[in-house]
MIDOSE-1310 file (N, C-alpha, C; in nm, 2 decimals, decimal comma, always signed):
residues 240
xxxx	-0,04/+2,83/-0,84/-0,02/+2,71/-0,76/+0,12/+2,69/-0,71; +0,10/+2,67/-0,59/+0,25/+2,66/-0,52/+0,30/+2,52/-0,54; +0,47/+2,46/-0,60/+0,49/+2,37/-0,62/+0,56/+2,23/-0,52; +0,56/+2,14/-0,54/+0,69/+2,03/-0,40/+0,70/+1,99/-0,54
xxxx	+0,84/+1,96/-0,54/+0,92/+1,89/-0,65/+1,00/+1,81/-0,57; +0,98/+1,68/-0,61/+1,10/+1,55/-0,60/+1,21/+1,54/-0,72; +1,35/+1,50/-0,69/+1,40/+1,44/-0,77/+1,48/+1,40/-0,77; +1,53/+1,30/-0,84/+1,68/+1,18/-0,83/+1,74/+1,15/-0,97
xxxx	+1,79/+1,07/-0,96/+1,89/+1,04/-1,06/+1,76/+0,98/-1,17; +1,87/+0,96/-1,29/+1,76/+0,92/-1,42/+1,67/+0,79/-1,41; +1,71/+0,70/-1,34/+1,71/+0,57/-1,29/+1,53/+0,62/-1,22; +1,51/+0,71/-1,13/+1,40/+0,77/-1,09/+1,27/+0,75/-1,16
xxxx	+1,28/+0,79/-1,32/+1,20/+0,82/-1,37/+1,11/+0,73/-1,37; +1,11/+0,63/-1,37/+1,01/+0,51/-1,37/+0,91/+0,50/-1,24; +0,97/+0,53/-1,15/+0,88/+0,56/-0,96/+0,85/+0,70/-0,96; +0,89/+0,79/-1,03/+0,80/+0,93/-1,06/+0,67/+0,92/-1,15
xxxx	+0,71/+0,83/-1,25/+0,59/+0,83/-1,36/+0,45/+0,70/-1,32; +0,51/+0,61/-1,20/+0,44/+0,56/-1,14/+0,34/+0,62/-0,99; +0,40/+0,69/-0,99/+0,36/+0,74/-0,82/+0,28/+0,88/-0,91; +0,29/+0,93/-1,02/+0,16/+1,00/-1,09/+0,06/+0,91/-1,16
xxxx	+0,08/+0,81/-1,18/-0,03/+0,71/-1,24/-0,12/+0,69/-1,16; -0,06/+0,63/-1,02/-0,13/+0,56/-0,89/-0,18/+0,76/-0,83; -0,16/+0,85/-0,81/-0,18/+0,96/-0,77/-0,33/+0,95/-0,84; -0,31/+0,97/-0,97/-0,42/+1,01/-1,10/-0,57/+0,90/-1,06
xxxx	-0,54/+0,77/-1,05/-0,61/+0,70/-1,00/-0,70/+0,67/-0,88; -0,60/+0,75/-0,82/-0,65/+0,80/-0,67/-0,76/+0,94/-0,68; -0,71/+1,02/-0,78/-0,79/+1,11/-0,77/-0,97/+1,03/-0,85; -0,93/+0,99/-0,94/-1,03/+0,98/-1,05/-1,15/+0,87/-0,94
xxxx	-1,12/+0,81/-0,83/-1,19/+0,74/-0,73/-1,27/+0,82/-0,61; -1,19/+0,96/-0,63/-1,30/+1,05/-0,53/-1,20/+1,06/-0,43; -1,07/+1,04/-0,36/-0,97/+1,10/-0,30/-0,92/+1,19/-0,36; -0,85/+1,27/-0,24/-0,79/+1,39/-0,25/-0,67/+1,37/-0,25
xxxx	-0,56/+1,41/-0,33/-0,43/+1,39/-0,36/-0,36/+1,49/-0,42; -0,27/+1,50/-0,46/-0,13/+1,65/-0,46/-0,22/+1,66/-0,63; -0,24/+1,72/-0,70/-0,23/+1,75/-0,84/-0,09/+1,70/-0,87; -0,08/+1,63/-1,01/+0,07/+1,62/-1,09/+0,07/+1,72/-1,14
xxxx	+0,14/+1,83/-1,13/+0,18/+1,90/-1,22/+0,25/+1,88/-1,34; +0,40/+1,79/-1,34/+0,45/+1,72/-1,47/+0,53/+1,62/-1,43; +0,61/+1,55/-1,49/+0,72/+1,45/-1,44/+0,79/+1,45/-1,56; +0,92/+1,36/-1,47/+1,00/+1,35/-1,67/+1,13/+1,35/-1,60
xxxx	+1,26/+1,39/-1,74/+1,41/+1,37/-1,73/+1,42/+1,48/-1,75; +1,55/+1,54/-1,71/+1,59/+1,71/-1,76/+1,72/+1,65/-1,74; +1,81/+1,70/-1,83/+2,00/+1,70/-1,78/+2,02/+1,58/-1,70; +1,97/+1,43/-1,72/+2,02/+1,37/-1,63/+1,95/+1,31/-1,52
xxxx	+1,81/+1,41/-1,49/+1,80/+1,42/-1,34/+1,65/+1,38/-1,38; +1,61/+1,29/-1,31/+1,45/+1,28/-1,30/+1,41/+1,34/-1,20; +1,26/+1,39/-1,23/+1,21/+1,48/-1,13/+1,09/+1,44/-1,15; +0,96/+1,49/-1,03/+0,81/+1,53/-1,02/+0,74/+1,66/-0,95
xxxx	+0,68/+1,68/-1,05/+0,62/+1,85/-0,98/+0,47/+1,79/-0,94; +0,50/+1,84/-0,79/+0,33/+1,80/-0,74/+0,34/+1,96/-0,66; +0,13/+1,97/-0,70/+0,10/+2,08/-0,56/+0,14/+2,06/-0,46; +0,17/+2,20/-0,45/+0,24/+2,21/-0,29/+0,12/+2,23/-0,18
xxxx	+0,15/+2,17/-0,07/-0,03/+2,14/+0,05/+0,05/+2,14/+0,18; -0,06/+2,24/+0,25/+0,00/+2,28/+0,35/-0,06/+2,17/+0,44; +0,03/+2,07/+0,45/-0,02/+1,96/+0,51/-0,02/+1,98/+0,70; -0,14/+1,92/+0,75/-0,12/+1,87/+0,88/-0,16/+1,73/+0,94
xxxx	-0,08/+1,70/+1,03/-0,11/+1,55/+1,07/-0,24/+1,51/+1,15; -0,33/+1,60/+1,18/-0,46/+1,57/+1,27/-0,54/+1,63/+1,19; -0,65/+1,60/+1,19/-0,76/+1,63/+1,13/-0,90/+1,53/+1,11; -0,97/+1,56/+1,02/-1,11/+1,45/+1,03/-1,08/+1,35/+1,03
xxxx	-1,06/+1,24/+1,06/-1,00/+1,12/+1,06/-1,14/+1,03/+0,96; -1,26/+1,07/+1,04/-1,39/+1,02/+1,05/-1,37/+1,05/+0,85; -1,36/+1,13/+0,84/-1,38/+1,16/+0,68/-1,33/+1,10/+0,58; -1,16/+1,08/+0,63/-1,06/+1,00/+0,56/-1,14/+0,89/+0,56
xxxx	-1,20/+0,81/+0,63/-1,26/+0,66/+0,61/-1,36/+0,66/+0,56; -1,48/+0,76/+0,56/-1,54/+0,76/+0,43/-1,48/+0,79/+0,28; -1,42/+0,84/+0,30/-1,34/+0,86/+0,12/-1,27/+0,72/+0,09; -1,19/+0,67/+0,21/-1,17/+0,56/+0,18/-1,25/+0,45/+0,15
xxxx	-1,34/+0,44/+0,21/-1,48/+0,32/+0,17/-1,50/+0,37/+0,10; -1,54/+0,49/-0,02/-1,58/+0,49/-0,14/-1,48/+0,48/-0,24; -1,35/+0,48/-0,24/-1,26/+0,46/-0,34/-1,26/+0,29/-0,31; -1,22/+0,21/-0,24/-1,25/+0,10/-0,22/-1,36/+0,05/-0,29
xxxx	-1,45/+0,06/-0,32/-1,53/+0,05/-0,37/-1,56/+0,01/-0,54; -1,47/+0,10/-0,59/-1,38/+0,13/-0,74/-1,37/-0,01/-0,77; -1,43/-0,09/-0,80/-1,36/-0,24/-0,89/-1,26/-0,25/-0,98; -1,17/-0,35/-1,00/-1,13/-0,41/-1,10/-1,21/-0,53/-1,18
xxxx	-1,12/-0,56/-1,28/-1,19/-0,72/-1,36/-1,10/-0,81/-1,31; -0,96/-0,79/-1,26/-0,88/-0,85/-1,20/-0,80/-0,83/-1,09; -0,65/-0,89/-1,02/-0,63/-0,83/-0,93/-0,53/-0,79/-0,99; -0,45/-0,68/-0,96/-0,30/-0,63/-0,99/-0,33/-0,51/-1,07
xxxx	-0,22/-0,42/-1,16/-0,26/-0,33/-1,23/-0,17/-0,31/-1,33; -0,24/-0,20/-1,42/-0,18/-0,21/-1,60/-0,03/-0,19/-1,59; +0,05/-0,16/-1,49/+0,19/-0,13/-1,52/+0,19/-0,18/-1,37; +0,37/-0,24/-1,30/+0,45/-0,21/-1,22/+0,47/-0,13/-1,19
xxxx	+0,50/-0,12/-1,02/+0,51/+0,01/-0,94/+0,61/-0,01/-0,81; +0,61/+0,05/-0,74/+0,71/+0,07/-0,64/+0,66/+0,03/-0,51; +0,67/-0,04/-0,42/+0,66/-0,01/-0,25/+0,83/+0,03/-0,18; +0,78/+0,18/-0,12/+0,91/+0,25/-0,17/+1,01/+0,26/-0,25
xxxx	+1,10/+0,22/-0,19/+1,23/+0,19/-0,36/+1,24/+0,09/-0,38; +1,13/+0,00/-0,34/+1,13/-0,14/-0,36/+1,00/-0,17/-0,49; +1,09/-0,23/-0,63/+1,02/-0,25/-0,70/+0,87/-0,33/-0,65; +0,75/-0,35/-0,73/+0,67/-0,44/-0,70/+0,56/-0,46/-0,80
xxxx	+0,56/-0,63/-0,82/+0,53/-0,68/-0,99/+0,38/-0,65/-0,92; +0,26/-0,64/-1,05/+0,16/-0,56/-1,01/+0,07/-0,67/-1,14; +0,15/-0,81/-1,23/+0,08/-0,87/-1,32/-0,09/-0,87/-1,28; -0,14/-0,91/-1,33/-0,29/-0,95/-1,34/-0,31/-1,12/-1,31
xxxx	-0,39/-1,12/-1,18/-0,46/-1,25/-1,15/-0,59/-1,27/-1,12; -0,66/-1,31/-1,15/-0,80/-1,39/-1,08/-0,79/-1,42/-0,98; -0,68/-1,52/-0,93/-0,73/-1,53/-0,76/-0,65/-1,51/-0,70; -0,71/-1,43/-0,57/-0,63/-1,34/-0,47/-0,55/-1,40/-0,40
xxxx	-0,56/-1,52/-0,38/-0,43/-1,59/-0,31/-0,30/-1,64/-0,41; -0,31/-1,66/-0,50/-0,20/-1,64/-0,61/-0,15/-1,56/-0,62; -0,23/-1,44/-0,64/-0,16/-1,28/-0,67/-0,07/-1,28/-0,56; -0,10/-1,26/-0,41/-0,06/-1,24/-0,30/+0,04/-1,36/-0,26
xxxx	+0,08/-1,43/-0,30/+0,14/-1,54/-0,27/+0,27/-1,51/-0,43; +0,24/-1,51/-0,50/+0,33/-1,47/-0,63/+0,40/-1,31/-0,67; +0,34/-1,22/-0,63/+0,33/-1,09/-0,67/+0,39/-0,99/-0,57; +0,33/-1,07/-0,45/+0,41/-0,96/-0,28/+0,48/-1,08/-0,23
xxxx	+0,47/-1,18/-0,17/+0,54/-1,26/-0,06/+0,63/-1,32/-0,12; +0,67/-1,35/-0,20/+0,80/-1,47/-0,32/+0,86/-1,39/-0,35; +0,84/-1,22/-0,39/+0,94/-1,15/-0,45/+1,04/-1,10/-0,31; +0,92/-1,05/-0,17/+1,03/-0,99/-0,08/+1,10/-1,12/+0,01
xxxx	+1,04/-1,21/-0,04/+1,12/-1,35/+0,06/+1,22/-1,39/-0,06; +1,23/-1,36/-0,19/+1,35/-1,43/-0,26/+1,45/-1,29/-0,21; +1,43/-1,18/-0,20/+1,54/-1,02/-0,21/+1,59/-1,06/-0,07; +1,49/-1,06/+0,05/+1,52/-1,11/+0,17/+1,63/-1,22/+0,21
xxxx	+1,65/-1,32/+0,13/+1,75/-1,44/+0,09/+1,87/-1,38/+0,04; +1,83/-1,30/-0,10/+1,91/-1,23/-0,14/+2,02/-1,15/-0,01; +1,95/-1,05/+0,04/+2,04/-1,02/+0,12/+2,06/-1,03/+0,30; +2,06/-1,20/+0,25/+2,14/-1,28/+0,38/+2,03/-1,32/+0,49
xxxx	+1,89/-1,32/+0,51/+1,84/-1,34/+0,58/+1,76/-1,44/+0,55; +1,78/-1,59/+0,62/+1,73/-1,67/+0,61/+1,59/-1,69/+0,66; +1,49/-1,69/+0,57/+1,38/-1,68/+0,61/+1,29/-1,77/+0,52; +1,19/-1,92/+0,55/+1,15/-2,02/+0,50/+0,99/-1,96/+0,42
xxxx	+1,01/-1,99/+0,28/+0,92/-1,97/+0,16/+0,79/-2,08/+0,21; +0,66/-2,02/+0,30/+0,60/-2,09/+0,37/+0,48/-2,07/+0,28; +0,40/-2,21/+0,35/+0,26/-2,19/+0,24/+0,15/-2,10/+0,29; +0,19/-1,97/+0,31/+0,12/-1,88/+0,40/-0,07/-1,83/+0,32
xxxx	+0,00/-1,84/+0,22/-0,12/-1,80/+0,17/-0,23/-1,90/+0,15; -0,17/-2,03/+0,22/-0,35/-2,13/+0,26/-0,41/-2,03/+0,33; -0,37/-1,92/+0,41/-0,48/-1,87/+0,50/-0,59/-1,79/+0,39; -0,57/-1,79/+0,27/-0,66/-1,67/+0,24/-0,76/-1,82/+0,08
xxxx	-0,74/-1,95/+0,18/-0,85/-2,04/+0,08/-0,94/-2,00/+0,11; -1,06/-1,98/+0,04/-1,18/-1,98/+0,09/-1,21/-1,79/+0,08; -1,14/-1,72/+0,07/-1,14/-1,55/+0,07/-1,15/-1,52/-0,03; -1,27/-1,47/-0,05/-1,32/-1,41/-0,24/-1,31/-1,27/-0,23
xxxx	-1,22/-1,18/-0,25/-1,23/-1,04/-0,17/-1,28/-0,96/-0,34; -1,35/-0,86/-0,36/-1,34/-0,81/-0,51/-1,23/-0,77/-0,49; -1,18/-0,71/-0,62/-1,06/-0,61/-0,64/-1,08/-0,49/-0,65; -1,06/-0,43/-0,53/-1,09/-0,28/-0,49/-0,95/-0,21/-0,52
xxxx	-0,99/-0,09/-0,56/-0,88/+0,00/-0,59/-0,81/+0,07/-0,47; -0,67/+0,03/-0,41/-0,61/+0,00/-0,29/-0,51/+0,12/-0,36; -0,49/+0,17/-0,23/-0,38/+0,32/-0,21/-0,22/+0,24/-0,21; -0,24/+0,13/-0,12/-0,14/+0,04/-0,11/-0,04/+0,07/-0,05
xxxx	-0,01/+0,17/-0,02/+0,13/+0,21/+0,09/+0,09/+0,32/+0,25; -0,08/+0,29/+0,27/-0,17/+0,36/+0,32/-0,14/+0,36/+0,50; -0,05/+0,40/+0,53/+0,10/+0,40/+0,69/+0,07/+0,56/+0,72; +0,05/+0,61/+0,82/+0,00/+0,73/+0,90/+0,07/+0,84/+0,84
xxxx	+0,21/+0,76/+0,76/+0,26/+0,94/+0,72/+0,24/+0,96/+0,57; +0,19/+0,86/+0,48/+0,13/+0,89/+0,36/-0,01/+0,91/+0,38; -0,04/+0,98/+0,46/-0,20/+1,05/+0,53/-0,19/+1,18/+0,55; -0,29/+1,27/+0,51/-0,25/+1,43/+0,61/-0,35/+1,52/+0,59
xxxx	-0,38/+1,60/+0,63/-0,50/+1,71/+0,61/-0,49/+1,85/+0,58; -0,54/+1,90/+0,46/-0,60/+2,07/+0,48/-0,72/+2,02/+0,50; -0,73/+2,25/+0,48/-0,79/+2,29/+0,50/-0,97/+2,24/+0,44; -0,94/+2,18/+0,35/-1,04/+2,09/+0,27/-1,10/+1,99/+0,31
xxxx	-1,01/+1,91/+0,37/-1,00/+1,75/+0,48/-0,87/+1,69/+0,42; -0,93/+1,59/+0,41/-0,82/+1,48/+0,41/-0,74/+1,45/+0,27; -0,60/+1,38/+0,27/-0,54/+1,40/+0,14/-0,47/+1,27/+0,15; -0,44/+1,22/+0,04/-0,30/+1,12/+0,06/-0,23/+1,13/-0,03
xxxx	-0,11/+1,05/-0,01/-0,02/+1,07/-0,12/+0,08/+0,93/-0,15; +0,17/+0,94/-0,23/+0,29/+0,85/-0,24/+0,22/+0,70/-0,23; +0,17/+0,70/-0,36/+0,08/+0,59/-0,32/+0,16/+0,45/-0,39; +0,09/+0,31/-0,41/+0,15/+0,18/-0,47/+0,07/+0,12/-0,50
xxxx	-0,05/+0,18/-0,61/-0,20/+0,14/-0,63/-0,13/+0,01/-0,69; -0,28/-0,06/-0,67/-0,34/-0,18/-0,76/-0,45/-0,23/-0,70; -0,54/-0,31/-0,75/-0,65/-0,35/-0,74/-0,61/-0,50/-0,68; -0,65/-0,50/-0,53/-0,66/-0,62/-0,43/-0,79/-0,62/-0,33
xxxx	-0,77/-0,70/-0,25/-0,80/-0,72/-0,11/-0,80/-0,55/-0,01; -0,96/-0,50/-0,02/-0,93/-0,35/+0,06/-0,88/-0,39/+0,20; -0,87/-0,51/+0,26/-0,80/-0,50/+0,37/-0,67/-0,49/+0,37; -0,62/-0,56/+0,27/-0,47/-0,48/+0,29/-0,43/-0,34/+0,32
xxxx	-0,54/-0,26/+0,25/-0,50/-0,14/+0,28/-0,53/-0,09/+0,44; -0,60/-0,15/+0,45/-0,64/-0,14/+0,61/-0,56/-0,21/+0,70; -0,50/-0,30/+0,65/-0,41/-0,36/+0,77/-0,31/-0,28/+0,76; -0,23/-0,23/+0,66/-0,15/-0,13/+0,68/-0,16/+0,01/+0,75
xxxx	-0,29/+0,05/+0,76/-0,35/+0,17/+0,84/-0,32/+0,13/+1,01; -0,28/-0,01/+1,03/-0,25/-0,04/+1,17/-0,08/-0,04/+1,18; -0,02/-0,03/+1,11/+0,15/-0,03/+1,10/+0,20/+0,08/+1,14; +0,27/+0,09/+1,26/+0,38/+0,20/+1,25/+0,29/+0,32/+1,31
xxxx	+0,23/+0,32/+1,43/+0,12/+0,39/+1,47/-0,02/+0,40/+1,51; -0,06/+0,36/+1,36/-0,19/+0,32/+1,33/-0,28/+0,48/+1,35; -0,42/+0,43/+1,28/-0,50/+0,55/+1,28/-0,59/+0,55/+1,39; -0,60/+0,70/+1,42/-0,74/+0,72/+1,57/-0,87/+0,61/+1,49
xxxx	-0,90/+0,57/+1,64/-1,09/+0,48/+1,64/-1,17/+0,54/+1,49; -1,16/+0,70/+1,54/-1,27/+0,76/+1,45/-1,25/+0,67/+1,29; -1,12/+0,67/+1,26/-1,12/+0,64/+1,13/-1,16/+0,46/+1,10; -1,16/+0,41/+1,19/-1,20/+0,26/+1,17/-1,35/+0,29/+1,21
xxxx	-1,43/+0,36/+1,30/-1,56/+0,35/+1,26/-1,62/+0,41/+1,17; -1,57/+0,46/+1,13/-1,63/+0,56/+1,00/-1,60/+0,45/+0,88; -1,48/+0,38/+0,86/-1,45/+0,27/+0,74/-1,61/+0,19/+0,76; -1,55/+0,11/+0,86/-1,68/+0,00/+0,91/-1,81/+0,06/+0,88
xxxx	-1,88/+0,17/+0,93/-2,00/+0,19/+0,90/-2,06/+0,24/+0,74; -1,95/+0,31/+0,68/-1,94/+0,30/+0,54/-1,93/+0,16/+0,44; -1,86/+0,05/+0,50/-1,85/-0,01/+0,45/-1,76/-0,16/+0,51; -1,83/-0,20/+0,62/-1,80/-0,28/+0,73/-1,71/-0,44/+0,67
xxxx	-1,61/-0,44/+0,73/-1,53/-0,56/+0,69/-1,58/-0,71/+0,72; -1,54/-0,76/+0,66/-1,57/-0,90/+0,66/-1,52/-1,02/+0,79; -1,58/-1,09/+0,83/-1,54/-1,18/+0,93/-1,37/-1,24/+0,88; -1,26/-1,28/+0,93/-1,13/-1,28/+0,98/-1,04/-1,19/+0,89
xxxx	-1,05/-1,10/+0,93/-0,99/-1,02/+0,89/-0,89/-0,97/+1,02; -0,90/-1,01/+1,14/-0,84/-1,00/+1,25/-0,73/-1,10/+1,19; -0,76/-1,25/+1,16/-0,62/-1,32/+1,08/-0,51/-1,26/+0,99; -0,64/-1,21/+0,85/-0,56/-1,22/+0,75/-0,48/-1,07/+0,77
xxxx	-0,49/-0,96/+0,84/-0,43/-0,83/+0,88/-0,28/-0,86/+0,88; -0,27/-0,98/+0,96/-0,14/-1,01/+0,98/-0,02/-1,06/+0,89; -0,10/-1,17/+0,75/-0,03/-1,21/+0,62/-0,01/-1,09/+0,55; -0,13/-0,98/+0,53/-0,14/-0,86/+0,46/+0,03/-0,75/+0,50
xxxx	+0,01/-0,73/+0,65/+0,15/-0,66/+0,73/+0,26/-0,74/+0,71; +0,29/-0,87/+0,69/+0,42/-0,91/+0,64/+0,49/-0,91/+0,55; +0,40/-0,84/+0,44/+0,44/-0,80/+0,34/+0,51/-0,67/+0,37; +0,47/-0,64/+0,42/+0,51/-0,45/+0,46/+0,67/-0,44/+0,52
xxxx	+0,65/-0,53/+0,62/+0,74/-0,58/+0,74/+0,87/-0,64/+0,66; +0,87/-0,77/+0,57/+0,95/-0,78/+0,49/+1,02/-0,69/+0,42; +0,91/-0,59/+0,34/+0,97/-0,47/+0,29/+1,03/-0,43/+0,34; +1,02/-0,34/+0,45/+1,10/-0,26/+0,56/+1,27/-0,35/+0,59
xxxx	+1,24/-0,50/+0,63/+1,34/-0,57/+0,64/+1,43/-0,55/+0,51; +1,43/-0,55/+0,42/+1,51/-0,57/+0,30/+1,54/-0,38/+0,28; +1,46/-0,33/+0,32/+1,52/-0,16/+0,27/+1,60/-0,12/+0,38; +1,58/-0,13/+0,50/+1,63/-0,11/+0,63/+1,69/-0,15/+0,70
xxxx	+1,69/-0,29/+0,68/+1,80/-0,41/+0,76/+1,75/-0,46/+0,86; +1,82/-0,55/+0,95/+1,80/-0,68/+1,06/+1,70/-0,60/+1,16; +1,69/-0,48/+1,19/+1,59/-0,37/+1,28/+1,48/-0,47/+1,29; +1,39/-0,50/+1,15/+1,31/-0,56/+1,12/+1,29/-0,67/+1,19
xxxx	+1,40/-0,77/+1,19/+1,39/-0,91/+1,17/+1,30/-0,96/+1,28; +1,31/-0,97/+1,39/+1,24/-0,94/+1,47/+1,10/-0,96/+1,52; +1,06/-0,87/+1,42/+0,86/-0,80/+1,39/+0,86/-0,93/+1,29; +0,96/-0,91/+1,16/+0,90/-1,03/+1,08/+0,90/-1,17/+1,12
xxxx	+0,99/-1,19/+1,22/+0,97/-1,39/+1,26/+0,84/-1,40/+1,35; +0,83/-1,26/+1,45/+0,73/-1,29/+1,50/+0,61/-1,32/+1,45; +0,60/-1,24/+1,36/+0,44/-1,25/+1,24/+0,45/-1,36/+1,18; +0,54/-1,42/+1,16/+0,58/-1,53/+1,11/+0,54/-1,67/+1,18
xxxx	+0,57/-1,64/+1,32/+0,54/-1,76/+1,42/+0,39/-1,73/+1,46; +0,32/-1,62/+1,46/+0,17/-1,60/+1,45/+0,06/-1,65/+1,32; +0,13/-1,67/+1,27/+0,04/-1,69/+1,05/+0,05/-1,85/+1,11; +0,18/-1,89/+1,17/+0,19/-2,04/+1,11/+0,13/-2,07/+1,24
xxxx	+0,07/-2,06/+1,36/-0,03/-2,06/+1,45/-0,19/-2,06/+1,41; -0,20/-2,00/+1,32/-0,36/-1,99/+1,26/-0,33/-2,13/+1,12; -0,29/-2,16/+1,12/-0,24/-2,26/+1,02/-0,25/-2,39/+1,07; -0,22/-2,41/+1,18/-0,21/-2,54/+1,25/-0,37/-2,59/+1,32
């Protein structure tokens, strides 16, 4: 087996030993993912051994969305998951809730709007998550960082990787599938007819992507700010 090894400083070890947890979970749902080979500390230096895949960016698209509707599928008893995890280098608390507008409102939107404050960008702690009263979504087992370039294909089909599992709302993962490119038709009719989304989901796409957007704002800087007020002056439009 041919190897891809990551690695960083010791500090690392904790987003390597996560990003094989959420991998492992991924697999164990019926997606295709890198094998962990190992993880850990050596002299200092945290590292992860994953199979090496000779990845390409086009491929069945149609397929990726059925594997996706059947990992989706995967329940939890709650929302969130047994340990914290990363959206990118950005920590992200993963506690356990019953209701999905709590989780989402406590767990993603309060942590990157308090960091966001943190570093200088005034941005108002809004009651965004009235949009999601009335939204009973189960808790599907979500890839969570699911953006066109943690996507890719052999020879096999479809694969993903670098994931930020926990058990939510499967449209989040789908609204993120519209970020930063977005996926060909094929793969939204293949989701839909496997496993067809729920009426406003055209709304909540948008509270789901601000979470992302803020992230990006706080790892990348003011680039952002921009995308985030706008989304911002659209949520509080469906609100009024």
């Amino acid at each position: 087996m041919q190897r891809f090894v990551k690695t960083g400083s010791a500090a690392r070890a904790d987003a390597f030993a996560a990003e094989a947890d959420g991998l492992q979970a991924l697999k164990q749902a019926g997606l295709r993912v890198p094998e962990v080979v190992s993880h850990g500390v050596e002299s200092d230096e945290a590292f992860i051994v994953l199979e090496y895949l000779e990845l390409q960016s086009t491929g069945d698209f149609a397929a990726l969305g059925r594997m996706l509707a059947a990992a989706h599928r995967h329940a939890g008893r709650r929302f969130g998951w047994h340990r914290d995890n990363y959206i990118g280098a950005t920590p992200q608390q993963n506690g356990e809730c019953d209701d999905w507008g709590t989780f989402w409102r406590e767990r993603r939107l309060r942590p990157q709007l308090a960091l966001a404050r943190k570093n200088g960008f005034d941005i108002e702690d809004l009651p965004l998550a009235d949009l999601l009263k009335g939204h009973r979504p189960a808790p599907s087992l979500l890839h969570g960082d699911l953006w066109r370039g943690n996507a890719g294909f052999v020879a096999g089909g479809p694969v993903v990787f670098d994931p930020a599992v926990y058990y939510g709302d499967r449209e989040a993962d789908l609204a993120m599938t519209e970020l930063f490119g977005g996926f060909p038709p094929a793969f939204y009719a293949s989701y839909n007819e496997n496993y067809p989304l729920e009426g406003g989901y055209r709304q909540r796409k948008h509270l789901y992507n601000l979470y992302h957007l803020l992230n990006h704002l706080n790892l990348f800087g003011g680039s952002y700010l921009g995308q985030v007020k706008q989304t911002l002056r659209l949520l509080l439009g469906f609100l009024d």
